[in-house]
N, C-alpha and C positions, 0 to 999 in steps of 0.2 A: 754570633748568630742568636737570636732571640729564641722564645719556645714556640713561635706559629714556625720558624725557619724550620727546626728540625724536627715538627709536626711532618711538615711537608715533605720531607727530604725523607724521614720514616716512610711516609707511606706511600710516596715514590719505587721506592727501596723495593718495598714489599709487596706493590703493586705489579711490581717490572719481573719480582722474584717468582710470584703466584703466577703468572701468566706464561713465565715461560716453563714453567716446574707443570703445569694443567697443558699444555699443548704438547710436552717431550712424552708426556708418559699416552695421550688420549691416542687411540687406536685407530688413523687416519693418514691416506698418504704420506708421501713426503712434499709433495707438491703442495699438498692443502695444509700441512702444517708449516711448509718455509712463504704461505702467502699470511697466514694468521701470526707467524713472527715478525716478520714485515708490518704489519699491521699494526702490533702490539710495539714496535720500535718505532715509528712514525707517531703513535701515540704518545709514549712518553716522550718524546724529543719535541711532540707539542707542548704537552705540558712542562717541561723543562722550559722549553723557550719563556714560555707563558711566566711560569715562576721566577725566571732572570730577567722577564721583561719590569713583574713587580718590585722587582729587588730593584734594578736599575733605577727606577723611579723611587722608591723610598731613600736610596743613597743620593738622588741628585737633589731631594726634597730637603734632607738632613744639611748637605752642603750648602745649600742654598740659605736655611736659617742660619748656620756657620758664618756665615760672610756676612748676614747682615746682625750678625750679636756684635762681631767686630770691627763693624764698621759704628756701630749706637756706642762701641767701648770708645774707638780711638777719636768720635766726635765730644764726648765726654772727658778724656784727657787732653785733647787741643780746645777746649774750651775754656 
């Protein structure tokens, strides 16, 4: 994992940590704080998605120049 990876992953982390640590302790319902948990878990599982959607895309990119570096090798040795 590169350093934007576990940029992301940090403040993921600490985002998901902050938010549920700020609604257990804030003096509200239980009903308004298991909707603002919900809320804050439907967020991050966006942003997760979001971030596995870029990852997926950077790995098929990487593959993609993969196949064709050895494809330029093995036209170069059957030549």
């Amino acid at each position: 994992m590169d350093n934007s990876g576990k940029v992301l992953s940090a403040l993921l982390i600490g985002a998901a940590a902050g938010a549920i640590t700020g609604l257990l302790l804030a003096p509200e319902s239980g009903d308004k704080t298991r909707r603002k948990l919900n809320k804050s878990a439907k967020d991050l599982m966006d942003d997760l998605e979001d971030a596995w959607e870029d990852s997926a895309e950077k790995i098929k990119d990487l593959a993609d120049s993969a196949v064709e570096e050895i494809e330029k090798y093995n036209k170069k040795i059957n030549s």
